[in-house]
TIDREN-197534 format. One record per residue: x, y negated, z of N, C-alpha, C in turn; residue in three letters. Coordinates in steps of 0.001 Angstrom, whole numbers, padded with zeros to 6 digits, always signed. Layout:
XYZXYZXYZala/...
//
This chain:
-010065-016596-033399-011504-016511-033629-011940-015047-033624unk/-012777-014618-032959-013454-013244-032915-014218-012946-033759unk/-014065-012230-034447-014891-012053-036197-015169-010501-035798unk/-014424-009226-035108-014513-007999-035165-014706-007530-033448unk/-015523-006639-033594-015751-006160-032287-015727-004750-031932unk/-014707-004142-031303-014952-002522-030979-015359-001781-029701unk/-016709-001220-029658-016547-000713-028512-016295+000744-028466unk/-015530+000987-027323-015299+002250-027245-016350+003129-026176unk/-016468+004230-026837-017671+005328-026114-019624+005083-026095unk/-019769+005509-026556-020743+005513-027348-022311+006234-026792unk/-022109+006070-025335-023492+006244-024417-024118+005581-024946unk/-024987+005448-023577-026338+004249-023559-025454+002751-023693unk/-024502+002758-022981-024266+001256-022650-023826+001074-024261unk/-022314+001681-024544-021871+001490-025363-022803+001505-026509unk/-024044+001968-027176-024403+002019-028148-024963+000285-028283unk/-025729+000064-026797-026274-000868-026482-025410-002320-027050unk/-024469-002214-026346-022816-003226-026525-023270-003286-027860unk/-022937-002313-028679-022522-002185-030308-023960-002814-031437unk/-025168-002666-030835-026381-003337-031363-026172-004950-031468unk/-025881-005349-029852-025972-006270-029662-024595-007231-030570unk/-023503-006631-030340-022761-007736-031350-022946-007645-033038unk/-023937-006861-033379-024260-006671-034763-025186-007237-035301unk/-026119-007751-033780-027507-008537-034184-026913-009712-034041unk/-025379-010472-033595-025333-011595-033683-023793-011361-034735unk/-024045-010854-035488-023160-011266-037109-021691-010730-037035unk/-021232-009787-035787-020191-009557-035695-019830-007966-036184unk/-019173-008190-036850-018334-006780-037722-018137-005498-036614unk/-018416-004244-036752-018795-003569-035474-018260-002112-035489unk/-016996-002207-034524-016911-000396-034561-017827+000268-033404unk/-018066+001329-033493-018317+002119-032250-018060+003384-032402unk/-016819+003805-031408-015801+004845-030976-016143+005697-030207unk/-016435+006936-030459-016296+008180-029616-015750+009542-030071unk/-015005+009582-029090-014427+011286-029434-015301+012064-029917unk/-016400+012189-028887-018019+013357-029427-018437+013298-030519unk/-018617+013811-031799-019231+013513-032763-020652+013448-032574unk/-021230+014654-031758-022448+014655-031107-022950+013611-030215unk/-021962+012628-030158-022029+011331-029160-022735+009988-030408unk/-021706+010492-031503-022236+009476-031965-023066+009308-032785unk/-023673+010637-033416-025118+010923-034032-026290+010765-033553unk/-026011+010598-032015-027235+010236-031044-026929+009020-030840unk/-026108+007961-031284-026090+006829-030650-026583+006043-032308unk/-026338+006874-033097-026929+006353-034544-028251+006209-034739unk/-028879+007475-033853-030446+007753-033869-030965+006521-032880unk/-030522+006369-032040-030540+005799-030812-030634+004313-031287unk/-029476+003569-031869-029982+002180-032403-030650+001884-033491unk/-030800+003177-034761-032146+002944-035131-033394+002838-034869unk/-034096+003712-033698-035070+003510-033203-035103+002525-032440unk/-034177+001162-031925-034136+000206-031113-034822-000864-032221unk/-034365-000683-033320-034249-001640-034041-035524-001343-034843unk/-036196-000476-035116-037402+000237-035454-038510-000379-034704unk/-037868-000234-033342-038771-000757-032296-038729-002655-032585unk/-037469-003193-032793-037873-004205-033277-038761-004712-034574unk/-038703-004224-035141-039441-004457-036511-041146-004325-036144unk/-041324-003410-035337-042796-002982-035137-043273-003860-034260unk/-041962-005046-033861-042915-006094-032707-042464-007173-033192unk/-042251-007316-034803-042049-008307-035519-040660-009090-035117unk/-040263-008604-034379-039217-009741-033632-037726-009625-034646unk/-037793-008576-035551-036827-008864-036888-037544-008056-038125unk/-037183-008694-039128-037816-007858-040432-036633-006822-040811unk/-037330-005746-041893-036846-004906-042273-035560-005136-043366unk/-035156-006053-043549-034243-006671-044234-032468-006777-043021unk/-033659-007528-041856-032420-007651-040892-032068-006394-040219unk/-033029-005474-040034-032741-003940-039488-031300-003303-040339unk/-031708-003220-041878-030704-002664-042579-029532-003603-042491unk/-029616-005139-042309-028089-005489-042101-027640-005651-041020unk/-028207-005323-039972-027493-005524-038382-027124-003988-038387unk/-027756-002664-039191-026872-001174-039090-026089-001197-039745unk/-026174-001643-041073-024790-001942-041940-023629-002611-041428unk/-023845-003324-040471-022705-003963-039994-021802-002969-038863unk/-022257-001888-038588-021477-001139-037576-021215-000100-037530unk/-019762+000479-037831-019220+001689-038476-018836+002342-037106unk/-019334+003867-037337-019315+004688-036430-018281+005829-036740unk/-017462+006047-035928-016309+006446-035712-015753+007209-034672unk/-015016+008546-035174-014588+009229-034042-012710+009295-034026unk/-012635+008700-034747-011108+008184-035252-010249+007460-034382unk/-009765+007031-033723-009213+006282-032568-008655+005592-033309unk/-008020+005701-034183-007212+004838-034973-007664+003384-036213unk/-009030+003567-036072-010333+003215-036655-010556+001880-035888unk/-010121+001823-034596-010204+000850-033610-009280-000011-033584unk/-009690-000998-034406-008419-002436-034600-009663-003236-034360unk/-009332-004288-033416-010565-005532-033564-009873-006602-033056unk/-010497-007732-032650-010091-009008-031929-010581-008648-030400unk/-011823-007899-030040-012331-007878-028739-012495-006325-028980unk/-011928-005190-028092-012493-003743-027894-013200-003860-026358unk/-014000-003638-026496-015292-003581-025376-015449-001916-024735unk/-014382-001930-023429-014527-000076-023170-015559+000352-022485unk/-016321+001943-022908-017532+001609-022634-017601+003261-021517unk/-016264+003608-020948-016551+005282-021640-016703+005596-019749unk/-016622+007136-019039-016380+007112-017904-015701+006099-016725unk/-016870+006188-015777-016122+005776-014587-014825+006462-013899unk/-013546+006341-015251-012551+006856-014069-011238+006332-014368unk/-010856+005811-013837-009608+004925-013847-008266+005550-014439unk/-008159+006944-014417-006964+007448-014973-007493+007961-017087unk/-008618+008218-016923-008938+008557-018271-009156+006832-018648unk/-009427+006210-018254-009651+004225-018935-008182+003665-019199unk/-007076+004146-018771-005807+004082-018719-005594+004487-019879unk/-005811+005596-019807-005132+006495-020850-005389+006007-022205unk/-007039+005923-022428-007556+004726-023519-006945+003446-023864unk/-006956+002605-022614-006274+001179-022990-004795+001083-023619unk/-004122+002585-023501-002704+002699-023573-002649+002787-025155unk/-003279+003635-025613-003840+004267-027394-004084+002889-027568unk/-004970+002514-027197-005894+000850-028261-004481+000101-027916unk/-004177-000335-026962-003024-001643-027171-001521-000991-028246unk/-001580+000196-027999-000554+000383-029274-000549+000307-030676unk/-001914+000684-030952-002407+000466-032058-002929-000882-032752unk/-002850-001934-031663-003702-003171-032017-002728-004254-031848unk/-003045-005631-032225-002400-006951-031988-001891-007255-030274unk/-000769-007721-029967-000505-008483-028615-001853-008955-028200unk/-002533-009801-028989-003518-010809-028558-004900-010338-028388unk/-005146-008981-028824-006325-008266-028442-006984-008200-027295unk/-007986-009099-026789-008708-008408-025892-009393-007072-025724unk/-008932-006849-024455-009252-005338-023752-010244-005888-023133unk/-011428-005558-022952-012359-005494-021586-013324-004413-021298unk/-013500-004626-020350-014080-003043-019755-015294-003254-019260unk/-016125-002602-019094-017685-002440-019036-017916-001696-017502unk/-016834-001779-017129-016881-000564-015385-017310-001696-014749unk/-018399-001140-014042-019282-001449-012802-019114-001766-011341unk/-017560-000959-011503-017246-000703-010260-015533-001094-009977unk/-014849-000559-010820-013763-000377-010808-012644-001364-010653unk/-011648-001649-009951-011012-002589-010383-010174-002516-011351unk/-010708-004110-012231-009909-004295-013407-008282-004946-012914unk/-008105-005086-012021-006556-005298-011521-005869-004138-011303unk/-006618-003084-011206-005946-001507-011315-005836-000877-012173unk/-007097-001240-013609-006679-000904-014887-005845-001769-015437unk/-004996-002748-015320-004107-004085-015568-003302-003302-015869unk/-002796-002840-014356-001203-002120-014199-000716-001125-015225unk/+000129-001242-015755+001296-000459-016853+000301-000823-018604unk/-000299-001559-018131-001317-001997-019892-000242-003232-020677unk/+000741-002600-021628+001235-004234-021946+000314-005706-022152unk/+001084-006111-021876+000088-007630-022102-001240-007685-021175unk/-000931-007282-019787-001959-007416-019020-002817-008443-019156unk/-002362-009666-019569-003301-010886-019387-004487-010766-020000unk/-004456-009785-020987-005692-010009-022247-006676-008623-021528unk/-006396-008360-020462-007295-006965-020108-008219-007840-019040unk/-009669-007692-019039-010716-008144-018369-011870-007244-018087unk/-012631-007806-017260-013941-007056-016995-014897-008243-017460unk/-015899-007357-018366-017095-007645-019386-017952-006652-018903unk/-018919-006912-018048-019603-006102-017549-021577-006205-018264unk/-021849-005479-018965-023172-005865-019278-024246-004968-018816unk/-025313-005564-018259-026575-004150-017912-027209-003560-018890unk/-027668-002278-018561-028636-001943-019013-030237-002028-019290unk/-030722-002226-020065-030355-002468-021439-029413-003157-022365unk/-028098-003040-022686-027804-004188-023012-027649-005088-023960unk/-028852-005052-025104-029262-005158-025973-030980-006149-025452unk/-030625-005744-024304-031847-006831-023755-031510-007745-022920unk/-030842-006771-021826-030603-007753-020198-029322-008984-020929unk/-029677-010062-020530-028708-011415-020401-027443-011401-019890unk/-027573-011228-018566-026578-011283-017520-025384-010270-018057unk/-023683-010659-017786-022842-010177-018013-021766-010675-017002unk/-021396-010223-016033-019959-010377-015539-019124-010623-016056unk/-018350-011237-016136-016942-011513-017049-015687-011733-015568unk/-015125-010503-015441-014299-010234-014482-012503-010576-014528unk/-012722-011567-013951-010727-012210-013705-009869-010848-012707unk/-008793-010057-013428-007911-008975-012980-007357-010119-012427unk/-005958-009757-011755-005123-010670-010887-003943-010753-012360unk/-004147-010551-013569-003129-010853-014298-004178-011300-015490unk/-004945-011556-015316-006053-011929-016548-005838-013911-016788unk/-005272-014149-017845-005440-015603-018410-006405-016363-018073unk/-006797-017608-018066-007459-018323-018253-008301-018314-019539unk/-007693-018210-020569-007812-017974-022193-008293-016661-022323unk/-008124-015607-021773-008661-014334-021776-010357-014423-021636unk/-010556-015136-020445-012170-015171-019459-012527-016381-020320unk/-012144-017200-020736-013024-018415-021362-013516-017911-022757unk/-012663-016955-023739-012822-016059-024763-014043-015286-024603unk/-014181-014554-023349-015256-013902-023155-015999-014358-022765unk/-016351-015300-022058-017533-016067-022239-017996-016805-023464unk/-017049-017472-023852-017564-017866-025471-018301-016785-026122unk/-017994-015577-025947-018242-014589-027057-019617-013840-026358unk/-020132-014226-025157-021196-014102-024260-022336-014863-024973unk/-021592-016027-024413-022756-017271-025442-023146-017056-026610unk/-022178-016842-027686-022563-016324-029031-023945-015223-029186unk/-023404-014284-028477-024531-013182-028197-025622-013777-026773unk/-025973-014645-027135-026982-015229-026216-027490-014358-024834unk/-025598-014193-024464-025755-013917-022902-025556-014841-022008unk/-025633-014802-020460-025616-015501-019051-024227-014901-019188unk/-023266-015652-019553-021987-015280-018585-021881-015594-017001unk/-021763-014924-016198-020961-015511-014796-019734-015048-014248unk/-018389-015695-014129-017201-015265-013648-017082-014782-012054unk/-016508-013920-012368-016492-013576-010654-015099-013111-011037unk/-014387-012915-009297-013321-012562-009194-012769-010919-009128unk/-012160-009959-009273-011831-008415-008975-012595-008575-007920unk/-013700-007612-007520-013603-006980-006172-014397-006039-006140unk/-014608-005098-004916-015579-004422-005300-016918-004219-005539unk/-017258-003542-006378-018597-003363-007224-019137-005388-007721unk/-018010-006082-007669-017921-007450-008213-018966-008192-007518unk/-019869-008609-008157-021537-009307-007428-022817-008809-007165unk/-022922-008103-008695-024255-007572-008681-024282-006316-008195unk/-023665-005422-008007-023540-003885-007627-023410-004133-006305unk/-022545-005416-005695-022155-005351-004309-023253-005607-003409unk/-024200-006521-004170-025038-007087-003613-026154-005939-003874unk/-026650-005345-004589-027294-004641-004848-027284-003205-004359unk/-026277-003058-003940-025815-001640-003649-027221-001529-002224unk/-027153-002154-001396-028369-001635-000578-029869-001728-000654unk/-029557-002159-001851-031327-002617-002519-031537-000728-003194unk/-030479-000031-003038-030701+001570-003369-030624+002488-002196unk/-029367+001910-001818-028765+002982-000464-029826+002962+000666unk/-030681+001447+001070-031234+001271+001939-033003+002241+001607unk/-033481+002182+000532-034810+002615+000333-034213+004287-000015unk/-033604+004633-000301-033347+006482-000415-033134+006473+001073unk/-032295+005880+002235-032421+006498+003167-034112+006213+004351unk/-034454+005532+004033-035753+005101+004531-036894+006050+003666unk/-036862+006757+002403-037510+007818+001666-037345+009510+002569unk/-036148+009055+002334-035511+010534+003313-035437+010666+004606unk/-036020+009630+005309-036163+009704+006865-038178+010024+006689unk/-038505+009950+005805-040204+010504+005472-040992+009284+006033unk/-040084+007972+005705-041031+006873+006036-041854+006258+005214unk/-041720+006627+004239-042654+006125+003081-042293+006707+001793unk/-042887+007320+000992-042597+007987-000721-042357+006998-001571unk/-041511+007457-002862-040575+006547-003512-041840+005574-004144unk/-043092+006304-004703-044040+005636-005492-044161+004309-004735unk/-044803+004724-003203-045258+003420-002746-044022+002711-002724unk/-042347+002842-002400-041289+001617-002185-041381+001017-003629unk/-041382+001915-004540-041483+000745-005797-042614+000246-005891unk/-043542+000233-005825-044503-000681-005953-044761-001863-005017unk/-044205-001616-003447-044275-002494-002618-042630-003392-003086unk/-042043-002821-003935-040667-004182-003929-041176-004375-005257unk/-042030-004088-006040-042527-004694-007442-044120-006127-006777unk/-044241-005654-006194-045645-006827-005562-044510-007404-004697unk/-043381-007948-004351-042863-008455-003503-041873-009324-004298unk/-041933-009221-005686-041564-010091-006747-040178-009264-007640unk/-039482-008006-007229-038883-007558-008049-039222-007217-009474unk/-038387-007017-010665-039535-006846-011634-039086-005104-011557unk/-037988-004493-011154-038245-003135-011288-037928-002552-009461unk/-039280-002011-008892-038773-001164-008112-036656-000046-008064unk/-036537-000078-006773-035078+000484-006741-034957+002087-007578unk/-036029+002801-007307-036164+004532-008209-036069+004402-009128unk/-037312+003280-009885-037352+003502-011521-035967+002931-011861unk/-034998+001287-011412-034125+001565-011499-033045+002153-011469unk/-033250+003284-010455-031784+004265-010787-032162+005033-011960unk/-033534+005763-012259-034180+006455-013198-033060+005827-014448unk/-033602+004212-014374-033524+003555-015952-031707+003685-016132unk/-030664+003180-014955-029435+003095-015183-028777+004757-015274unk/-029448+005378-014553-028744+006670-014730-028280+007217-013232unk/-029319+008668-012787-028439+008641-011419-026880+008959-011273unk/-026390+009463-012591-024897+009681-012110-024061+008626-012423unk/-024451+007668-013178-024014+006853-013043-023921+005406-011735unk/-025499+005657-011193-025347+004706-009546-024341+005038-008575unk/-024712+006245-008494-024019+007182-008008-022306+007498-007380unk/-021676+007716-009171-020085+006947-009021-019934+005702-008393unk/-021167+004453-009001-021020+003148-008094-020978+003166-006712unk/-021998+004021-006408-021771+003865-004632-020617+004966-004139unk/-020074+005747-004808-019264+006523-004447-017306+005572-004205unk/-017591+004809-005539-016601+003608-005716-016259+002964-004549unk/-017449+002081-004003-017458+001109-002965-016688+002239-001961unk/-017842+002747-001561-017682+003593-000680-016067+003770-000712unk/-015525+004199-001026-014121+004806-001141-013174+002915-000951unk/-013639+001822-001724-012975+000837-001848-012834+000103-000448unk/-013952+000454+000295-014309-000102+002054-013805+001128+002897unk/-012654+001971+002670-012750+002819+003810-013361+003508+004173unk/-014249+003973+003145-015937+004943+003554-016472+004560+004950unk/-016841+002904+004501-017345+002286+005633-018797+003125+005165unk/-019533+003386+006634-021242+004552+006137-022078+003203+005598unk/-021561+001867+005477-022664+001120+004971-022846+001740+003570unk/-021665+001835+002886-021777+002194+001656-021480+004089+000991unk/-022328+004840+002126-022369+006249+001930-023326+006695+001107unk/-022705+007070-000443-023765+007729-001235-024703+008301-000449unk/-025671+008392-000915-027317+009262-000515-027395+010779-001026unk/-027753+011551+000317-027689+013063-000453-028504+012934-001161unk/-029825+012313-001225-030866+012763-001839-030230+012354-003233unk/-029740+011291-003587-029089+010852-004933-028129+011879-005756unk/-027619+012264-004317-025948+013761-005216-026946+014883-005228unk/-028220+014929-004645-029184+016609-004793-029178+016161-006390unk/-030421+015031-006318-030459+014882-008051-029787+015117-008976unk/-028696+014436-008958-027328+014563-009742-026772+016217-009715unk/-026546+016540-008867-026744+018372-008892-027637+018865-009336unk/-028878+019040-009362-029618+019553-010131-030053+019032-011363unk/-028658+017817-011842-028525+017740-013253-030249+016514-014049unk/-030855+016052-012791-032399+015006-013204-031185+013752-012793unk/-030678+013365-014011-030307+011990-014065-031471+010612-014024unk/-032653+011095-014630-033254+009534-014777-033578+009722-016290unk/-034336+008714-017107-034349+008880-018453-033846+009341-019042unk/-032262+009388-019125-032242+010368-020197-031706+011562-020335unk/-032169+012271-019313-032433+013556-019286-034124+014447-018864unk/-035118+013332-019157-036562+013348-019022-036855+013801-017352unk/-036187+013623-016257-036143+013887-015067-035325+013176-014247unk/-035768+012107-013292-035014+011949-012168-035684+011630-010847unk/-036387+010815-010171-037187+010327-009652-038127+010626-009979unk/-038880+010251-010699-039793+010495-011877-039759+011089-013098unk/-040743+011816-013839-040465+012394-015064-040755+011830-016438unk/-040026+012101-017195-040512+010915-018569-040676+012157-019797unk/-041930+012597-019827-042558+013726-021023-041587+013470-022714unk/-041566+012152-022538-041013+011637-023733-040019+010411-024167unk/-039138+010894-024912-038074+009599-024791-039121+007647-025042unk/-038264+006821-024121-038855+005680-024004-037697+004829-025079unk/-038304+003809-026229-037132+003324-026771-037201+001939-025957unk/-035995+001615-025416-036220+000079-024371-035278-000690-025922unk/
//
C-alpha cells in the first residue's frame, strides 16, 4: 500500500508532483541538493495553495494541512518512501547516479519512477537493482493541474510496477495512459511538430509568433505552441527535441530550432525567468 511519497528535485515539476500527492493525503518528501531550490519551491507551493484558497476551491484549514504534510529536504538520506517520483535533469548519467543512492538506501520493493519526457526508461533500468520496480511517471506541467500522466513500461518493468502507478494516478485524480519505452513516448512524439513546425514557419518570416498562437488557439487548441514553450520552459523543450533528435539518427524531422537554442542562449527560458517568447513583468501563480 502506498502511504509515502518522495519526489526528488524540486523545480517546477517536482514542486508541482509534491503539492499534488499532499492534496490527496499522501505523506510527502521533497528532495533537493539546492537549498536555494528548495526555499523557492516552499514559496512556490504556498502561493499555489494561496491561490487556492482565494478561489475558494480549499479552505484555510486544508492549506495548512496539505503543507504540513510535506517535508522539505536536502538530505538524500531523508528519502525512504513506497513511490520516489524523480524529478531532476534531463540526463541519463546524473538520473543513474540518483536511482543508484535511493535504491540503496530504500526497500527491494520501492518504486522508482521518473518524470523524463524524453528519455528512455529502459536505459535508466540498466545496472538499477531490481529493475522491475523502475518506471516512467510522466506528469505535465502544471502538475498540480494538468490530468494526463504517462505511466511508462521499461523493457524490465513488472506488470505490478505500471498497475501500482496507475492506481496511485487515480488516487490523485489523474488520466493514467500506458504507453510503451520509446521516444519522447506519445505526447512529446506527437507533439514535437506542433513546436518544431511553427518556429520554423516564424523563422522563414511567414507569419509572427502572436498571430500562430492565436490562429492555433481559434482553431480549438487551448494553448497556442510559444506560450506553450514559454509555460513548459524553453530549455527544457528544447533537451526534448534535442533527445528525439539524437534517438532518430538526427533525422532533420526532429532538428532543434535555432531560434529555440538563440533563446536558451540568451538565457529567456519562458516564465520563469520573466522572458521567453513573450515577457511576463510579473510572476504568474498557475
Amino acid at each position: 500500500m502506498i502511504q509515502k511519497i518522495c519526489v526528488a528535485g524540486a523545480g517546477t515539476m517536482g514542486s508541482g508532483i509534491a503539492l499534488t500527492a499532499a492534496q490527496f493525503n499522501y505523506i510527502t518528501i521533497l528532495f533537493d541538493t539546492n537549498a536555494a531550490g528548495i526555499e523557492k519551491a516552499k514559496i512556490s507551493i504556498k502561493e499555489n495553495l494561496d491561490f487556492l484558497v482565494s478561489k475558494q476551491k480549499i479552505t484555510t484549514q486544508q492549506h495548512s494541512d496539505i503543507f504540513s504534510r510535506i517535508t522539505f529536504t536536502t538530505n538524500i538520506e531523508e528519502c525512504i518512501a513506497d513511490v520516489i517520483i524523480e524529478a531532476i535533469i534531463e540526463n541519463i548519467e546524473i538520473k543513474k547516479t540518483l536511482y543508484l543512492t535511493l535504491a540503496s538506501i530504500n526497500k527491494p520493493t520501492t518504486i522508482l519512477a521518473s518524470n523524463t519526457s524524453s528519455l528512455s526508461i529502459t536505459a535508466i533500468q540498466k545496472d538499477i537493482p531490481n529493475p522491475q520496480r523502475v518506471a516512467g511517471m510522466h506528469f505535465f506541467n502544471p502538475a498540480h493541474i494538468m490530468k494526463l500522466v504517462e505511466v511508462v513500461a521499461g523493457e524490465y518493468s513488472t506488470d505490478e510496477t505500471i498497475e501500482n502507478l496507475v492506481s496511485l494516478c487515480k488516487t490523485m485524480q489523474k488520466q493514467a495512459v500506458i504507453c510503451k519505452d520509446a521516444p519522447g513516448f506519445i505526447v512529446n512524439r506527437v507533439a514535437r511538430h506542433y513546436y518544431l513546425q511553427t518556429m520554423d514557419y516564424v523563422m522563414a518570416n511567414n507569419a509572427n509568433i502572436a498571430d500562430v498562437d492565436a490562429l492555433m488557439e481559434n482553431a480549438g487548441f487551448k494553448m497556442g505552441p510559444f506560450k506553450l514553450m514559454d509555460l513548459i520552459g524553453m530549455d527544457i523543450n528544447l533537451a526534448v527535441s534535442q533527445s528525439l533528435y539524437e534517438a532518430f539518427d538526427n533525422n532533420p524531422r526532429f532538428e532543434p530550432a535555432t531560434l529555440q537554442k538563440q533563446k536558451v542562449a540568451q538565457g529567456k527560458l519562458g516564465k520563469k525567468t520573466g522572458e521567453g517568447f513573450y515577457t511576463y513583468p510579473k510572476k504568474t501563480v498557475i
